[in-house]
C-alpha positions as CSV (number, residue, x, y, z in Angstrom):
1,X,-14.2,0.5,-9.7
2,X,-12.6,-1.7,-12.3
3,X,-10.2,-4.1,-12.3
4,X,-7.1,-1.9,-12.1
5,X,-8.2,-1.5,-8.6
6,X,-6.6,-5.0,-7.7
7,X,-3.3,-6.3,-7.8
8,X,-2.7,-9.6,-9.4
9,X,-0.9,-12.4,-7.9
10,X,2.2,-11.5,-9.0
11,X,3.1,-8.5,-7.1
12,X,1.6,-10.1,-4.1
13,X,4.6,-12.7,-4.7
14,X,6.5,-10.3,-4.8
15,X,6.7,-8.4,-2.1
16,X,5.8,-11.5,-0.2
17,X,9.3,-13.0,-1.6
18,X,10.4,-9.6,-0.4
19,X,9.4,-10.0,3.1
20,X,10.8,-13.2,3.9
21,X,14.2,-12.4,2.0
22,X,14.5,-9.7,4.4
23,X,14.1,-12.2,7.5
24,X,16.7,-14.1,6.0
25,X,19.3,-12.0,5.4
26,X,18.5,-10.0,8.9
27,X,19.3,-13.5,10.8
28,X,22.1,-14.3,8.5
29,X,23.8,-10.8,9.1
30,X,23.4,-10.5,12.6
31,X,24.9,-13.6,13.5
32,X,28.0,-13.5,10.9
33,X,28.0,-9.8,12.6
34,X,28.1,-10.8,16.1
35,X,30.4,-13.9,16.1
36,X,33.0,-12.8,13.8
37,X,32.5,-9.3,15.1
38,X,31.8,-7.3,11.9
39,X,30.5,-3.6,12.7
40,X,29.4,-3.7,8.7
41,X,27.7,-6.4,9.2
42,X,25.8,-5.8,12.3
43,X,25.0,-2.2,10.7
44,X,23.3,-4.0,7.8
45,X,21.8,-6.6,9.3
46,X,19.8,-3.9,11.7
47,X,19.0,-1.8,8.4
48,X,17.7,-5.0,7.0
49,X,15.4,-5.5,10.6
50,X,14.2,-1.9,9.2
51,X,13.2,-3.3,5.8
52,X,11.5,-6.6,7.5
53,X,9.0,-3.8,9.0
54,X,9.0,-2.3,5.5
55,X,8.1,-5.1,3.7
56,X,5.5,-6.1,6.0
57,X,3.8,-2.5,5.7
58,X,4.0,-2.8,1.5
59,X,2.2,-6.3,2.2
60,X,-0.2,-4.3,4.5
61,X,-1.3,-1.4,2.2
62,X,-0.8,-3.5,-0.7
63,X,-3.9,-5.6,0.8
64,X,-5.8,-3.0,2.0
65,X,-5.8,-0.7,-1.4
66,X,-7.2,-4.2,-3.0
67,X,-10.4,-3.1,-1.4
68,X,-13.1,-2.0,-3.9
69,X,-14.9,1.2,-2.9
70,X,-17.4,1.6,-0.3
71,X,-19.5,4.3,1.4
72,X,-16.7,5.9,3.3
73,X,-14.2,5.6,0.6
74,X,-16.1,6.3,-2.6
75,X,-13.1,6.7,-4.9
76,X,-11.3,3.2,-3.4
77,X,-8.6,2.2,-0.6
78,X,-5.6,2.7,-3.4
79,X,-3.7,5.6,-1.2
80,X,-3.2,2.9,1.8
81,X,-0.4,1.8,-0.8
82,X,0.8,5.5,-0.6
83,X,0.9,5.5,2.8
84,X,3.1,2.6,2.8
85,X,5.5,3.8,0.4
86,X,6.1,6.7,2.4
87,X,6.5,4.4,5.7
88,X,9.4,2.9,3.5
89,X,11.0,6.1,2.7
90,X,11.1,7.0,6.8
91,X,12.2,3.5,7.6
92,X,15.1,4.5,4.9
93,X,15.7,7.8,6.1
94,X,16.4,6.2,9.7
95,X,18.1,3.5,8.2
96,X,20.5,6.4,6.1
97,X,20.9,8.2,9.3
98,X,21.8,5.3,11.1
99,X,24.5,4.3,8.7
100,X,25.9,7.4,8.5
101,X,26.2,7.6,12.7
102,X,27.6,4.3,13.1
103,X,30.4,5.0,10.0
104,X,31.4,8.1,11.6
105,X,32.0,6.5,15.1
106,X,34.0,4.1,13.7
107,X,36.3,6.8,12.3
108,X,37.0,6.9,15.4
109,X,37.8,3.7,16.8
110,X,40.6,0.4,16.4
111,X,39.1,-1.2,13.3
112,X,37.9,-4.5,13.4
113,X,39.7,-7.6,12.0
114,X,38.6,-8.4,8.5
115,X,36.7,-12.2,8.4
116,X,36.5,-13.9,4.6
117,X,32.9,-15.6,6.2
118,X,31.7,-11.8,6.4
119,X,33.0,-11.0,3.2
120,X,31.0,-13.8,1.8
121,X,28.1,-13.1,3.5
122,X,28.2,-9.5,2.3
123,X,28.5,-10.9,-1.3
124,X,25.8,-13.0,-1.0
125,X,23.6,-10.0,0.4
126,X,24.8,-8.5,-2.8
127,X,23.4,-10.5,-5.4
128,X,20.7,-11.6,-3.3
129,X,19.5,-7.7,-3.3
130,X,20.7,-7.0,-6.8
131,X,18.1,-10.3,-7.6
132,X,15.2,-9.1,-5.7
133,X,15.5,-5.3,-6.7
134,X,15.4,-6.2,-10.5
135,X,12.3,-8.8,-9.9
136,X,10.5,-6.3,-7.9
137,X,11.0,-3.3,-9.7
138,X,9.7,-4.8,-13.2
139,X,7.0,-6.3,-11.5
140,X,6.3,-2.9,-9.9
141,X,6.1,-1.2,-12.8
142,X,4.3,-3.5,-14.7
143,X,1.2,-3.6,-12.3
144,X,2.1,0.3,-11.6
145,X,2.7,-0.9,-7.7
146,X,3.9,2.4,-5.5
147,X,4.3,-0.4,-2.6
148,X,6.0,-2.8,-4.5
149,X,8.0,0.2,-6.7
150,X,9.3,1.7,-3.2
151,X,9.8,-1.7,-2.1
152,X,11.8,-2.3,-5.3
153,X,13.9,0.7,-4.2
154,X,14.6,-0.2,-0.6
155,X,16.4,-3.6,-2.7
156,X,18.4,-1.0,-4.2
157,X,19.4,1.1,-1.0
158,X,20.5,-2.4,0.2
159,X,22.5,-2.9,-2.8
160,X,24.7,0.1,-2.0
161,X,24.7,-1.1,2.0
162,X,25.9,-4.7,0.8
163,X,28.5,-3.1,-2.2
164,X,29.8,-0.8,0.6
165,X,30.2,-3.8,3.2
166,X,31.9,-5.8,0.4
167,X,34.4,-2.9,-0.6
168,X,35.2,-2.3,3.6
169,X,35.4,-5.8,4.5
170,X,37.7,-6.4,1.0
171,X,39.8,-3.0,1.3
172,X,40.2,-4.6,4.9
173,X,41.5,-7.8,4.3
174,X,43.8,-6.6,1.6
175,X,45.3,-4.2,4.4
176,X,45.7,-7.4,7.0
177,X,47.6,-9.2,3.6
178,X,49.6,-6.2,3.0
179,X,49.8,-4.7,6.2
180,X,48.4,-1.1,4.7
181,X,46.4,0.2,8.3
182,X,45.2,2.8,6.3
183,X,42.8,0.6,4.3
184,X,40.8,-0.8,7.2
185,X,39.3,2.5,7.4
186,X,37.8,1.8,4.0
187,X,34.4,0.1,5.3
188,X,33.6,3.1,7.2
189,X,34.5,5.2,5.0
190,X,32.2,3.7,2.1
191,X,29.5,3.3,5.0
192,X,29.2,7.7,5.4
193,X,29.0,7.5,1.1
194,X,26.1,4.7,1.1
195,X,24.3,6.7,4.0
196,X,24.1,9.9,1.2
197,X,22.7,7.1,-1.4
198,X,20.3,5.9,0.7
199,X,18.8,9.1,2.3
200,X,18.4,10.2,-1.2
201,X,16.5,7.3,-1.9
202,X,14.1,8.3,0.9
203,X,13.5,11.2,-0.2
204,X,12.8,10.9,-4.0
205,X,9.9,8.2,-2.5
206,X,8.9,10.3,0.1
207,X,8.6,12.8,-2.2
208,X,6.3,11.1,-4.5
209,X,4.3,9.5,-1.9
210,X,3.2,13.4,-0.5
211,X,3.1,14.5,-4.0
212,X,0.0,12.6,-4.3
213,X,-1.4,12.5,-1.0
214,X,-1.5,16.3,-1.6
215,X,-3.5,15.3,-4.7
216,X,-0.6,16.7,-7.2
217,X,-1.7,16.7,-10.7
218,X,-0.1,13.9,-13.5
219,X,2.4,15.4,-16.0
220,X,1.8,17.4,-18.6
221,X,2.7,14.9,-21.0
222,X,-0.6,12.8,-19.7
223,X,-3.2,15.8,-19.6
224,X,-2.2,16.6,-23.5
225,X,-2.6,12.7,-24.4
226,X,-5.7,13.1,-22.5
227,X,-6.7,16.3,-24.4
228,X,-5.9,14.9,-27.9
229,X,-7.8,11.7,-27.2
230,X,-11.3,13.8,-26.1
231,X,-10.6,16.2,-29.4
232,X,-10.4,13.1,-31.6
233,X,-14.3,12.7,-30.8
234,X,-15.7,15.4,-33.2
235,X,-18.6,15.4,-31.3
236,X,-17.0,17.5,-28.4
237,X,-16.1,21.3,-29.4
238,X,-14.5,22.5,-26.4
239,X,-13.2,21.3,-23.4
240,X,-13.5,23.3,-20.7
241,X,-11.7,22.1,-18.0
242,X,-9.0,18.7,-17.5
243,X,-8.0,17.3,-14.6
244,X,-6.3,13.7,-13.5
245,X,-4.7,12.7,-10.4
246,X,-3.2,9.9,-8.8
247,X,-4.6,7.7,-6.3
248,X,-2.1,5.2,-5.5
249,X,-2.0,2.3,-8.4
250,X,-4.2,4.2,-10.5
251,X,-5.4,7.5,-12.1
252,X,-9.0,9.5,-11.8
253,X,-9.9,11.8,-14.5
254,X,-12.1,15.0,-14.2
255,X,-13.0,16.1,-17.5
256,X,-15.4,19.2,-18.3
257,X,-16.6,19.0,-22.0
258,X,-19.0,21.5,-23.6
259,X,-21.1,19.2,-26.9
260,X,-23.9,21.1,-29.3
261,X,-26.9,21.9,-26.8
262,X,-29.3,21.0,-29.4
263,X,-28.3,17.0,-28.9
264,X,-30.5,15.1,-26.2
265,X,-29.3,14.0,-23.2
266,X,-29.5,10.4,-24.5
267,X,-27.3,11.6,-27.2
268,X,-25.1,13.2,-24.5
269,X,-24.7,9.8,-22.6
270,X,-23.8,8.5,-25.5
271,X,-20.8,10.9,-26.0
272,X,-19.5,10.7,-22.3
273,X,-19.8,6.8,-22.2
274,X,-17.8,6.9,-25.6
275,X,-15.5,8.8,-24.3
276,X,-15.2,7.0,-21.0
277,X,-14.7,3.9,-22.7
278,X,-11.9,5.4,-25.0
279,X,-10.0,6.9,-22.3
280,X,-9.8,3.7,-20.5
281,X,-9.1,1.5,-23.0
282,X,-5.9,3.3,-23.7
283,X,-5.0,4.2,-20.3
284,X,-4.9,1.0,-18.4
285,X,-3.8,2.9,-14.8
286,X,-7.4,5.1,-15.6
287,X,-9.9,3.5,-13.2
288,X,-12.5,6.6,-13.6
289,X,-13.7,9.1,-15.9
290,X,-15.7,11.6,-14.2
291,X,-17.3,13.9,-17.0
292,X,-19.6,16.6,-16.9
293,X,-21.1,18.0,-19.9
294,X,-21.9,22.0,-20.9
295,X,-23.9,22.6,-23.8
296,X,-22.3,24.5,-26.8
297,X,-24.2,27.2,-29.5
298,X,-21.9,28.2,-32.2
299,X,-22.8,32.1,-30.8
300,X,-21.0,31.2,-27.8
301,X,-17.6,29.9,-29.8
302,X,-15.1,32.4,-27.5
303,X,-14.9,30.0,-24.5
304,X,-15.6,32.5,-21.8
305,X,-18.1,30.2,-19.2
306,X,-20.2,31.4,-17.3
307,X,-21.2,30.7,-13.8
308,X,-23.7,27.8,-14.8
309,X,-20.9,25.9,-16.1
């Protein structure tokens, strides 16, 4: 396997910076939340316990799809970072469902006395997740991460959990100021609204993580780059079948080309490695080429294959 295998030091910092934000902002949370007795706050701080476990699972799968491929895993380790992706997207869902019960109860129940030390805390959370999301989502995409990507969006969940702690805690105090009851309602009312934004969350990354555990093919706008980079090589007169998946932080290709049966297979490794070599070169997510070769007579020109090939 090549080097788009690996992950570079970068996103290792990443979600490494990730990790340890989370333990951060969990303490910080949880104690603002207990001693000034904000149900927002202790909410968040035990979704952000959720994304310490996260984070240390992207770190996990990260490190284990870094392994090159061996006897038992011929095509590499890159779907461990899959699998962790999709452990983000349950830890969201939980955390979205979670949300959404404690909102609701408190519905029900005396609301708490606003505290400005929670507020600033929640606006510290705020930026703090707005910063990290941004870092890790560029550097996500950039290395073409899923761990780090769903990482990235788990930043952005929080985002809406911090933005909805800052509007309850603020509609809150501005009720206390001008004695409008009604408005202390507002945190949990924005709390049921952040629980929808997050569970969608965890599903569009679950959803992408099973889509290629299941082996799901790329888009059509990648097999059609594909096919006009193997009919620029005059060489090959018919392709007979094109395939690509994803396997975590990279792409396998499956190509079945048919070339003049008169060449020699020398001249026939010469084609595929050509073509190998092109594909990759422009693809920089392609880690293999896997191409098998039918021969072509000019009598044979309407593409029907037969079992052979």
């Amino acid at each position: 396997m090549n080097s788009n295998q690996g992950h570079s030091a970068s996103s290792i910092m990443a979600i490494w910076i990730s990790l340890l934000s989370n333990i951060v902002l969990t303490i910080l949370k949880l104690i603002v939340g207990f001693v000034f007795k904000s149900p927002v706050l202790l909410a968040d701080g035990f979704h952000n316990a959720g994304d310490v476990v996260a984070s240390a699972a992207a770190l996990t799968s990260m490190r284990i799809s870094k392994r090159p491929a061996d006897e038992d895993h011929p095509y590499g380790h890159g779907k461990a970072e899959v699998i962790g992706s999709g452990f983000v997207a349950i830890i969201l869902g939980l955390a979205a469902i979670y949300i959404a019960f404690e909102a609701v109860m408190a519905l029900f129940e005396d609301p708490a006395t606003a505290s400005r030390i929670a507020l600033l805390t929640a606006v510290i959370s705020l930026i703090w997740k707005y910063t990290l999301y941004v870092y890790t989502i560029r550097v996500g995409r950039s290395e073409n991460s899923k761990g780090l990507i769903a990482t990235a969006y788990d930043h952005l969940a929080d985002v809406y959990a911090s933005l909805a702690a800052v509007v309850g805690i603020g509609l809150a105090l501005l009720g206390d100021s001008f004695e409008i009851p009604p408005l202390a309602y507002g945190d949990p009312i924005a709390g049921i609204i952040v629980s929808i934004l997050v569970l969608k969350i965890a599903i569009e990354i679950g959803k992408e993580s099973i889509d290629i555990l299941m082996e799901k093919s790329v888009s059509d706008e990648r097999l059609t780059a594909f096919e006009e980079l193997i009919h620029s090589m005059p060489e090959i007169k018919r392709i007979d079948r094109l395939r690509a998946r994803e396997h975590g932080h990279y792409v396998l290709v499956d190509i079945r080309i048919a070339i003049p049966g008169d060449l020699t297979v020398q001249e026939g490794h010469v084609i595929t490695s050509r073509l190998r070599n092109l594909i990759i070169a422009q693809n920089e997510d392609v880690d293999e080429v896997l191409i098998h070769l039918n021969p072509w007579y000019p009598e044979k020109q309407s593409g029907i294959l037969t079992n052979e090939e």
